[in-house]
PyMOL CGO cylinders between C-alpha atoms (Angstrom):
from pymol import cmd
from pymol.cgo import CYLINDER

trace = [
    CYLINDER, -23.09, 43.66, 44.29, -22.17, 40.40, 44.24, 0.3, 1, 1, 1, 1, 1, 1,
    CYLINDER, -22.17, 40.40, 44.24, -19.75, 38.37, 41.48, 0.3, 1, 1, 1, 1, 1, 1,
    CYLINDER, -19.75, 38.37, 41.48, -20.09, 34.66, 41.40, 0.3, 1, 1, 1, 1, 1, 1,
    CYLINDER, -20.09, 34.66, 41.40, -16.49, 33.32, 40.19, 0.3, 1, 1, 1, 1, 1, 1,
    CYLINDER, -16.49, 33.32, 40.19, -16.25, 29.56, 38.39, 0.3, 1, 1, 1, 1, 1, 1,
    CYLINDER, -16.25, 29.56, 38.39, -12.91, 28.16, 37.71, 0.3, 1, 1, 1, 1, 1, 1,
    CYLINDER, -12.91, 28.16, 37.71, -13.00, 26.08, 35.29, 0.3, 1, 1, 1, 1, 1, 1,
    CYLINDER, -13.00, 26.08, 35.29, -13.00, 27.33, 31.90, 0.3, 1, 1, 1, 1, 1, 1,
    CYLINDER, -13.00, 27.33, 31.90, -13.68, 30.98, 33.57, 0.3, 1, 1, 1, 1, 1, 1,
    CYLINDER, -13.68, 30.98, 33.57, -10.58, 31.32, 35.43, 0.3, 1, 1, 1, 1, 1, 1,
    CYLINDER, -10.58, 31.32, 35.43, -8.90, 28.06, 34.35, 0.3, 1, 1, 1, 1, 1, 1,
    CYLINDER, -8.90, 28.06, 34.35, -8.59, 28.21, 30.91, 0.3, 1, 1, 1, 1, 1, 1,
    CYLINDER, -8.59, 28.21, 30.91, -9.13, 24.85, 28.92, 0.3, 1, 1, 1, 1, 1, 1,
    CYLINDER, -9.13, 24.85, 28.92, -10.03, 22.83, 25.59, 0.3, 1, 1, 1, 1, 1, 1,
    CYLINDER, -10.03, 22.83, 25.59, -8.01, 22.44, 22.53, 0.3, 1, 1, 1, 1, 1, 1,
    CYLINDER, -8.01, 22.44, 22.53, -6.38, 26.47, 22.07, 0.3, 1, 1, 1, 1, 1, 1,
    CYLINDER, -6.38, 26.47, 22.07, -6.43, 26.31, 17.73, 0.3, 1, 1, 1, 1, 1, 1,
    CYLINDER, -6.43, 26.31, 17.73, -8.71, 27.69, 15.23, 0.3, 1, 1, 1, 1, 1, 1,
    CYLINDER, -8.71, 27.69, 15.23, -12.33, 25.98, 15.69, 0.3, 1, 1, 1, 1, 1, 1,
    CYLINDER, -12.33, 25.98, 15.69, -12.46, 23.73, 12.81, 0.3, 1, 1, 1, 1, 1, 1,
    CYLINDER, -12.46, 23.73, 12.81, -8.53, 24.15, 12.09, 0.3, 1, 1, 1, 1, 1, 1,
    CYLINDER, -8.53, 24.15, 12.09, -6.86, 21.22, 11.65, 0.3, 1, 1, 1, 1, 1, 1,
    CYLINDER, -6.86, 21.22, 11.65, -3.34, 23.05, 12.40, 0.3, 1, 1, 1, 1, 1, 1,
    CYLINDER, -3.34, 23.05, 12.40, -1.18, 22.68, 15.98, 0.3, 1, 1, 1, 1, 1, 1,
    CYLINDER, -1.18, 22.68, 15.98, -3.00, 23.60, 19.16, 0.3, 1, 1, 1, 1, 1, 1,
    CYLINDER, -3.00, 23.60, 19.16, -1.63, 26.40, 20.71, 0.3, 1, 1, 1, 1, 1, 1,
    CYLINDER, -1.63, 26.40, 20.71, 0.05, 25.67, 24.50, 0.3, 1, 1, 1, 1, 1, 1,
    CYLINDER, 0.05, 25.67, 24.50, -1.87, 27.57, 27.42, 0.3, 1, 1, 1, 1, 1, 1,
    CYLINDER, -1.87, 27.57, 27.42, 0.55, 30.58, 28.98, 0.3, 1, 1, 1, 1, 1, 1,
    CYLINDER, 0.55, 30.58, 28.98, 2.49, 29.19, 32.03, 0.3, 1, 1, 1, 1, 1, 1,
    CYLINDER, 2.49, 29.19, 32.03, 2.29, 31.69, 35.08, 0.3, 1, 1, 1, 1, 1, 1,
    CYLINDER, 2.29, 31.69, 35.08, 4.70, 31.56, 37.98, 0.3, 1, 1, 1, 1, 1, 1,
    CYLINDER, 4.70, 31.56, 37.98, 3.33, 32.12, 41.20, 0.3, 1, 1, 1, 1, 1, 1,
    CYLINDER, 3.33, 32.12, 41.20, 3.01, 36.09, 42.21, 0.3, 1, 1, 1, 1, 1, 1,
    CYLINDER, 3.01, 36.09, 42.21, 2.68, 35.28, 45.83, 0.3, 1, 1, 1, 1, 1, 1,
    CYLINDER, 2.68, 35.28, 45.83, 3.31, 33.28, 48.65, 0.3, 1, 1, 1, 1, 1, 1,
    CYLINDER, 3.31, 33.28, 48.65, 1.63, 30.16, 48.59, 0.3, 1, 1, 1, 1, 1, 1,
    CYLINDER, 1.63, 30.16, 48.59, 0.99, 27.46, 51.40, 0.3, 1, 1, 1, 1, 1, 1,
    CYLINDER, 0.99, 27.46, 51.40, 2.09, 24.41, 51.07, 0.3, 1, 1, 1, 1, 1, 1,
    CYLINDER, 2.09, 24.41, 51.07, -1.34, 22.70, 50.01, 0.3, 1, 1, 1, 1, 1, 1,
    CYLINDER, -1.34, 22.70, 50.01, -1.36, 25.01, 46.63, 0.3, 1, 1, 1, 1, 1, 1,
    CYLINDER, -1.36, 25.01, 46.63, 2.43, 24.83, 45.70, 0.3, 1, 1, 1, 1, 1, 1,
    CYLINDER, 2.43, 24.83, 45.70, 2.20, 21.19, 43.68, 0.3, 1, 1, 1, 1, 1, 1,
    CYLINDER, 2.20, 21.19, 43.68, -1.16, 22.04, 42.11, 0.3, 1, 1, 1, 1, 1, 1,
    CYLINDER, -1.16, 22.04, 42.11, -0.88, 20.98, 38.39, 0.3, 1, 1, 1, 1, 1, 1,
    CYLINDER, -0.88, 20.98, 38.39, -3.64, 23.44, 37.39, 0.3, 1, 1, 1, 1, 1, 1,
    CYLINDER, -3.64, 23.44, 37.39, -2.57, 26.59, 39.14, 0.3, 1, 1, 1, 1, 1, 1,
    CYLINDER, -2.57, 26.59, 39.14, 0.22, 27.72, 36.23, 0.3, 1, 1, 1, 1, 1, 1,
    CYLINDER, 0.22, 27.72, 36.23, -2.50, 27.85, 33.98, 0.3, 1, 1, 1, 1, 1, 1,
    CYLINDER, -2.50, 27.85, 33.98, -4.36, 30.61, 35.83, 0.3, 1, 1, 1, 1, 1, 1,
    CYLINDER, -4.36, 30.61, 35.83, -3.14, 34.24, 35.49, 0.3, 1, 1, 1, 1, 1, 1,
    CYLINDER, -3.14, 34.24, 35.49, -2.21, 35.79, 39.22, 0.3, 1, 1, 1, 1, 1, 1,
    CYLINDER, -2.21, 35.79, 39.22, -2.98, 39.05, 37.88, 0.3, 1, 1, 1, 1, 1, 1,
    CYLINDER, -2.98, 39.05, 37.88, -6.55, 38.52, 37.57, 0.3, 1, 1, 1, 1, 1, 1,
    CYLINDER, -6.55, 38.52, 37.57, -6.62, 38.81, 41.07, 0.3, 1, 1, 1, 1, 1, 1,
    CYLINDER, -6.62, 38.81, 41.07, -6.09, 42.57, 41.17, 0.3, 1, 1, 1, 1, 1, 1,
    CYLINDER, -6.09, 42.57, 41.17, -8.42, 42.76, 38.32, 0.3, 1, 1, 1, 1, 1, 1,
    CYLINDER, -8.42, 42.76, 38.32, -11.02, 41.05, 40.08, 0.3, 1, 1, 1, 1, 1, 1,
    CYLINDER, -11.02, 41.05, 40.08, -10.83, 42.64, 43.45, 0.3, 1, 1, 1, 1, 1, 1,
    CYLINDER, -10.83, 42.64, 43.45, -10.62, 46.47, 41.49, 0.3, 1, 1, 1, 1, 1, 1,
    CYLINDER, -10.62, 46.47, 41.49, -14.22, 45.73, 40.01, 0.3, 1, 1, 1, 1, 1, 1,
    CYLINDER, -14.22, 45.73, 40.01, -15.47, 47.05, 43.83, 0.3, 1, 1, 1, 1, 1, 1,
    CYLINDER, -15.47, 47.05, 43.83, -17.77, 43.59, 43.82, 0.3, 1, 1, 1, 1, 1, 1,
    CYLINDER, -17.77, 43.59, 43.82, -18.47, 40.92, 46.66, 0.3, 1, 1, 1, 1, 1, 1,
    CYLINDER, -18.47, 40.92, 46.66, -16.57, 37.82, 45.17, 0.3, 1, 1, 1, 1, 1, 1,
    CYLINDER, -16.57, 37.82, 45.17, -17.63, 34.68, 45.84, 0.3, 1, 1, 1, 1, 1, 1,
    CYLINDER, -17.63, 34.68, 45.84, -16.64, 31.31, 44.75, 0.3, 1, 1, 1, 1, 1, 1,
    CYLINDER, -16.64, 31.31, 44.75, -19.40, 29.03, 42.45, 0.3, 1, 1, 1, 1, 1, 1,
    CYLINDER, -19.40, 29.03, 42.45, -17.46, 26.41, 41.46, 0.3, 1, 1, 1, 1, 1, 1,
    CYLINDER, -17.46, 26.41, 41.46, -17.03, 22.16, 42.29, 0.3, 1, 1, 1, 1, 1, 1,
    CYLINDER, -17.03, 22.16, 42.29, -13.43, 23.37, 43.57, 0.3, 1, 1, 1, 1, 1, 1,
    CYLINDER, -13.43, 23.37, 43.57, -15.38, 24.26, 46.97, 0.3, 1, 1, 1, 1, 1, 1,
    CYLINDER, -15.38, 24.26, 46.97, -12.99, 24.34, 49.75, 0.3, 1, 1, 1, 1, 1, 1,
    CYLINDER, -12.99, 24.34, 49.75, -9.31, 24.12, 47.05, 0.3, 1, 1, 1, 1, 1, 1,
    CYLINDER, -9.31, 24.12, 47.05, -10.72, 27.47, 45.60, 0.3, 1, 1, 1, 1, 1, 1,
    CYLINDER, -10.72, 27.47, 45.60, -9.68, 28.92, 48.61, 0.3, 1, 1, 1, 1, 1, 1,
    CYLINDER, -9.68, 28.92, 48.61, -7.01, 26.71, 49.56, 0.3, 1, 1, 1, 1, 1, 1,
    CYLINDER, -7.01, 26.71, 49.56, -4.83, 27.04, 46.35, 0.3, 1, 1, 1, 1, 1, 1,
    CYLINDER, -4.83, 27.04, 46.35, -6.84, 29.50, 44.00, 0.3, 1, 1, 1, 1, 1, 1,
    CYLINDER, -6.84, 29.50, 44.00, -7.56, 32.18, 46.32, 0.3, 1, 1, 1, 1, 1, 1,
    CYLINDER, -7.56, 32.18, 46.32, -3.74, 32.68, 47.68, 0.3, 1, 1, 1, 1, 1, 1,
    CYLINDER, -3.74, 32.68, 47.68, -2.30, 32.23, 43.78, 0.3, 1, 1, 1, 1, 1, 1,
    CYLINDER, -2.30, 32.23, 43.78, -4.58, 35.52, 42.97, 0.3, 1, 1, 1, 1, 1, 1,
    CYLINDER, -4.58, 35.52, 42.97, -3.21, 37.17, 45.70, 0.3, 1, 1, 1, 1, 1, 1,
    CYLINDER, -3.21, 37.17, 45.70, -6.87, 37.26, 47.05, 0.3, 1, 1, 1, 1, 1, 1,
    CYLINDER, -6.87, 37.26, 47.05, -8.55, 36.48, 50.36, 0.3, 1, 1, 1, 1, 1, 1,
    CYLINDER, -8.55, 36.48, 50.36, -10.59, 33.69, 51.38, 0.3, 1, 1, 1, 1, 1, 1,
    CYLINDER, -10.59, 33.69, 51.38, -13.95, 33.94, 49.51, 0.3, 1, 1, 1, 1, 1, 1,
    CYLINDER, -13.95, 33.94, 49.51, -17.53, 33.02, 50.65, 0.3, 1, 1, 1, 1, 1, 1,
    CYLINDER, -17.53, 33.02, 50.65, -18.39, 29.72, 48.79, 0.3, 1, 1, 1, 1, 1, 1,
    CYLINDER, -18.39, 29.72, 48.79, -21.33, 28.69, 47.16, 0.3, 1, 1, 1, 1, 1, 1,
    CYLINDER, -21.33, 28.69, 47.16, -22.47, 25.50, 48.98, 0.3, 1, 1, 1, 1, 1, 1,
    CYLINDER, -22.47, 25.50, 48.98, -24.69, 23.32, 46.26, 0.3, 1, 1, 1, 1, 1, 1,
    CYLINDER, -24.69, 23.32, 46.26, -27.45, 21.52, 47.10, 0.3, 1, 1, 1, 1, 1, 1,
    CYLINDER, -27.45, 21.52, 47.10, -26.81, 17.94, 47.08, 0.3, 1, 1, 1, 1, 1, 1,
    CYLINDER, -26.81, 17.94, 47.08, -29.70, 17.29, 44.16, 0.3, 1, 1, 1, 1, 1, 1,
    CYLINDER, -29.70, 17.29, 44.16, -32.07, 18.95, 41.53, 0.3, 1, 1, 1, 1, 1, 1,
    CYLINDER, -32.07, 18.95, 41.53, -35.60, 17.99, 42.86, 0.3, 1, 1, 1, 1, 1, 1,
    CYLINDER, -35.60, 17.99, 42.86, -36.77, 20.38, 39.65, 0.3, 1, 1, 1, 1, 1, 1,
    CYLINDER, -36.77, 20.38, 39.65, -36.42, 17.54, 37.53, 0.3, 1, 1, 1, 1, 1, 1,
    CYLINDER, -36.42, 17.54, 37.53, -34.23, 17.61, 34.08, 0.3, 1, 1, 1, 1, 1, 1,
    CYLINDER, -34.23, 17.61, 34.08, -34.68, 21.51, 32.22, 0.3, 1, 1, 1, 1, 1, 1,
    CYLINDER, -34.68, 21.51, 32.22, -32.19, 23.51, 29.91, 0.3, 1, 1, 1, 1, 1, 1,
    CYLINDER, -32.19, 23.51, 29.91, -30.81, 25.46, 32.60, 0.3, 1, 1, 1, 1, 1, 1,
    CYLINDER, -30.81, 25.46, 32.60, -27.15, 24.95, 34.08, 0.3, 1, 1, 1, 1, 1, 1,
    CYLINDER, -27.15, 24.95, 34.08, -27.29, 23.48, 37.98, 0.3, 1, 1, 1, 1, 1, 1,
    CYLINDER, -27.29, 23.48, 37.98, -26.17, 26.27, 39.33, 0.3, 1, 1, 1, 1, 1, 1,
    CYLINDER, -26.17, 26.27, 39.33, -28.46, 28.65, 37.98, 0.3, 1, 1, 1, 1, 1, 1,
    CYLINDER, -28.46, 28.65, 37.98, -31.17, 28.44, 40.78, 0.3, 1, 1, 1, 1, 1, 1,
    CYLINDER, -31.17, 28.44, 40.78, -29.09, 28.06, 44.05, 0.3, 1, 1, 1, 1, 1, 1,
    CYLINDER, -29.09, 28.06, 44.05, -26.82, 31.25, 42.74, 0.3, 1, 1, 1, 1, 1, 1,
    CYLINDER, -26.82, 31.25, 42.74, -30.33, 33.01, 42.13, 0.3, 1, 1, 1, 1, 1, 1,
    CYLINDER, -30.33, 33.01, 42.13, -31.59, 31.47, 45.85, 0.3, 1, 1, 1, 1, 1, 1,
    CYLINDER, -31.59, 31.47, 45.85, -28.29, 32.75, 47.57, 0.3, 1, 1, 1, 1, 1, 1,
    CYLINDER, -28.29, 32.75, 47.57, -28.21, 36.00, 46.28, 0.3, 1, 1, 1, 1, 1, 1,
    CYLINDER, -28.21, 36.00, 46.28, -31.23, 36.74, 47.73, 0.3, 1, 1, 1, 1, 1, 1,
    CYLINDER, -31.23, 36.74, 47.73, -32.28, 39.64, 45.70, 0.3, 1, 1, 1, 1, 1, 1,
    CYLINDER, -32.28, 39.64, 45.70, -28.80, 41.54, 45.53, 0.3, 1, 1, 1, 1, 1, 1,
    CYLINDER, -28.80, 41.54, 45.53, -27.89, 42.53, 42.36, 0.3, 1, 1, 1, 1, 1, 1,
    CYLINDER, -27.89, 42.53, 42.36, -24.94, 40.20, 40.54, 0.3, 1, 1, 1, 1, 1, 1,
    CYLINDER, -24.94, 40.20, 40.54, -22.68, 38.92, 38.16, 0.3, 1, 1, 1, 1, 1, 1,
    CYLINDER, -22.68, 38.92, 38.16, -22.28, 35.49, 37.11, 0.3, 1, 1, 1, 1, 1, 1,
    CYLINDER, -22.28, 35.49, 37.11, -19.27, 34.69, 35.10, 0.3, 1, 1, 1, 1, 1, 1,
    CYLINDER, -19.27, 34.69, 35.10, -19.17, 30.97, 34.16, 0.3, 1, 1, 1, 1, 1, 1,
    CYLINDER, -19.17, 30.97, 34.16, -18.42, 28.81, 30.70, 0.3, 1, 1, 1, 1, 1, 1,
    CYLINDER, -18.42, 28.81, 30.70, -21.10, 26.96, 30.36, 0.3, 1, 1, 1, 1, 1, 1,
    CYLINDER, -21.10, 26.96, 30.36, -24.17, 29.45, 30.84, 0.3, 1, 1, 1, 1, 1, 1,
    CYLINDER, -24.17, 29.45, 30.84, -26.54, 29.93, 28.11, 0.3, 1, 1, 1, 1, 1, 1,
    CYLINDER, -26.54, 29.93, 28.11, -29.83, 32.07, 26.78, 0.3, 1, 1, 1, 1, 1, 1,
    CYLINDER, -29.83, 32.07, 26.78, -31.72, 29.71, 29.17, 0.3, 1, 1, 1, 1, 1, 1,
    CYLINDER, -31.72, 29.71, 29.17, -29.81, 30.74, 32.11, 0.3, 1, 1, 1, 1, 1, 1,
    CYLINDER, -29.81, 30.74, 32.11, -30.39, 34.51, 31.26, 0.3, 1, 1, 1, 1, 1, 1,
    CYLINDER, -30.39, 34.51, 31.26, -34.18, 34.10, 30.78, 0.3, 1, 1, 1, 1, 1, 1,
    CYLINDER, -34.18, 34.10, 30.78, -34.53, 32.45, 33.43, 0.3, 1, 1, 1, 1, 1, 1,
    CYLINDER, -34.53, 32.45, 33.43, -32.68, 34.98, 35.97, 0.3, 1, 1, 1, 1, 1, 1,
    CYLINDER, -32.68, 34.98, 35.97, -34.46, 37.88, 33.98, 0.3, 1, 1, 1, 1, 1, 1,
    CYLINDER, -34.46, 37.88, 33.98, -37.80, 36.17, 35.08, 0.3, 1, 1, 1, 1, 1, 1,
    CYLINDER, -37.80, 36.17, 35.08, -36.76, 35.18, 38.64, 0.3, 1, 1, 1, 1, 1, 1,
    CYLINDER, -36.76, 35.18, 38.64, -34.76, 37.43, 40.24, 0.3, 1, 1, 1, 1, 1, 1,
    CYLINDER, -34.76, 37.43, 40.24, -36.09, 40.72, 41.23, 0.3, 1, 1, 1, 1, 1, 1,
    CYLINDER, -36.09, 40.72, 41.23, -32.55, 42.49, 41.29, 0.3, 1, 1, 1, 1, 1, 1,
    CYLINDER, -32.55, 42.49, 41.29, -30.09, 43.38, 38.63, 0.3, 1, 1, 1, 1, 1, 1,
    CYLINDER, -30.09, 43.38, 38.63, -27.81, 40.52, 37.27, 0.3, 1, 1, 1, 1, 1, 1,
    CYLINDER, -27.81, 40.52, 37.27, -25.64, 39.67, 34.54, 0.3, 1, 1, 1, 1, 1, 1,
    CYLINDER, -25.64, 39.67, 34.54, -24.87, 36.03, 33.80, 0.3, 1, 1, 1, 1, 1, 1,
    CYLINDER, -24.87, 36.03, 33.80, -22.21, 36.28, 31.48, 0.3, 1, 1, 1, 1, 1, 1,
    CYLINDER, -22.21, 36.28, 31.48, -20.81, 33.35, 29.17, 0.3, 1, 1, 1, 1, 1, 1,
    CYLINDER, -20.81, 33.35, 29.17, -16.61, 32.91, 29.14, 0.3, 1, 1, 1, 1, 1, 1,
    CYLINDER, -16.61, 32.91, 29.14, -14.86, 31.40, 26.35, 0.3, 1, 1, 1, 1, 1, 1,
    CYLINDER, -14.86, 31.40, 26.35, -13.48, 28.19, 28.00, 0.3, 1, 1, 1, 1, 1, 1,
    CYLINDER, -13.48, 28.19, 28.00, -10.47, 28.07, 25.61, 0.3, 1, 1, 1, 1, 1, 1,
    CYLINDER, -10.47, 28.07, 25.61, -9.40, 31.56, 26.53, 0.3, 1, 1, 1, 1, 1, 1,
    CYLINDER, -9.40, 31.56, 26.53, -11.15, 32.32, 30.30, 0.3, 1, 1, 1, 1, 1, 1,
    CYLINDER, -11.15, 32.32, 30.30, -11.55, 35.49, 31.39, 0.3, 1, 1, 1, 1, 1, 1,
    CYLINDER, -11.55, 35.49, 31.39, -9.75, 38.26, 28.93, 0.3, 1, 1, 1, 1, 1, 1,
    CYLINDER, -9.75, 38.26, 28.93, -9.76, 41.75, 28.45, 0.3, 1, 1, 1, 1, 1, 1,
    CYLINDER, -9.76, 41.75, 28.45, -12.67, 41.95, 26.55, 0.3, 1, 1, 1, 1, 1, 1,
    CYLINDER, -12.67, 41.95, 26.55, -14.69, 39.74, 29.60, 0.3, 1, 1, 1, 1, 1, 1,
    CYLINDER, -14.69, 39.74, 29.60, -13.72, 43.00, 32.00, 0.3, 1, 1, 1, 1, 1, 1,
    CYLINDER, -13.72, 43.00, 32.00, -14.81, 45.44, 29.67, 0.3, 1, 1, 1, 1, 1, 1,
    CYLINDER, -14.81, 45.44, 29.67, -18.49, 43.93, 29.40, 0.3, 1, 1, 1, 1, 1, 1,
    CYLINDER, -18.49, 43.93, 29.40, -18.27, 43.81, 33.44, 0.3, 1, 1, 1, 1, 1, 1,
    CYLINDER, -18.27, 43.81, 33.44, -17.29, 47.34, 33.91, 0.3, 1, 1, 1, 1, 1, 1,
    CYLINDER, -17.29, 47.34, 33.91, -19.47, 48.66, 31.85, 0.3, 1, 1, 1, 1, 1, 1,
    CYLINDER, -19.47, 48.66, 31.85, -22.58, 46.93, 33.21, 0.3, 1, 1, 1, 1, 1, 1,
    CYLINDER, -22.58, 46.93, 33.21, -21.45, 47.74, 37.01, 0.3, 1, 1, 1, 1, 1, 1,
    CYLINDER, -21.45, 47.74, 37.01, -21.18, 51.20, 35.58, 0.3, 1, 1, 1, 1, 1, 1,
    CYLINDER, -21.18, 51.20, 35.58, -24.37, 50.80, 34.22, 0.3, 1, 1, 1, 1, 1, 1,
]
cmd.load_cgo(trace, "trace")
């Protein structure tokens, strides 16, 4: 089974951190120091302390293919990957246009569905919506989850526990 990682706003957490609607201080994002070595290219990243290292392990222990779908491309291996304490991942490469023409459905919706070629999988992105889902539901002849992130918080506790339960599933 595959899992199809985004960064930002799925691993990267981002967006104002108060109450919706609140007009009280914005929270600060946790600051993470680095868990393990990294080379040279990741060590200055300005992002990176943002990201918790543990979700590495957390990732890796769901027993799925991971694979990057994200605009990092080749950084999410270069900086990300090493910061999680994970190896280099497959990427996603994008096509370089839509020729379907403007629709409700997120860009990466129909190259994720074309590269997975049938194998069951997980999507975990911020910006997926019921459009997505339907979509996948009516186009992709395996199992798959495409499941929505808060952006402010990125993937939490409560993310895992709808993926375990669906691999389990």
């Amino acid at each position: 089974m595959l899992l199809f990682l985004d960064v930002d706003g799925t691993l990267l957490p981002f967006g104002a951190m108060g109450a919706a609607g609140s007009s009280g201080p914005v929270e600060a994002y946790p600051l993470y120091e680095p868990a393990f070595p990294l080379p040279a290219e990741a060590v200055d990243h300005p992002l990176l302390a943002r990201v918790d290292p543990a979700l590495g392990a957390r990732l890796a222990s769901l027993g799925c293919e991971l694979a990057w779908a994200t605009t990092w491309m080749d950084d999410a291996n270069t900086c990300l990957a090493p910061w999680l304490g994970l190896p280099p991942l497959p990427l996603v490469d994008w096509p370089d246009a839509d020729d379907e023409g403007p629709t409700r459905l997120h860009w990466k919706t129909r190259p994720l569905v074309s590269w997975a070629a049938g194998r069951d999988f997980i999507w975990v992105d911020d910006e997926v919506t019921g459009a997505d889902r339907a979509w996948v539901a009516g186009h992709h002849p395996g199992r798959a989850l495409v499941h929505r992130v808060e952006a402010q918080r990125g993937l939490v506790d409560e993310d895992f526990t709808v993926l375990e339960e669906w691999i389990r599933g």
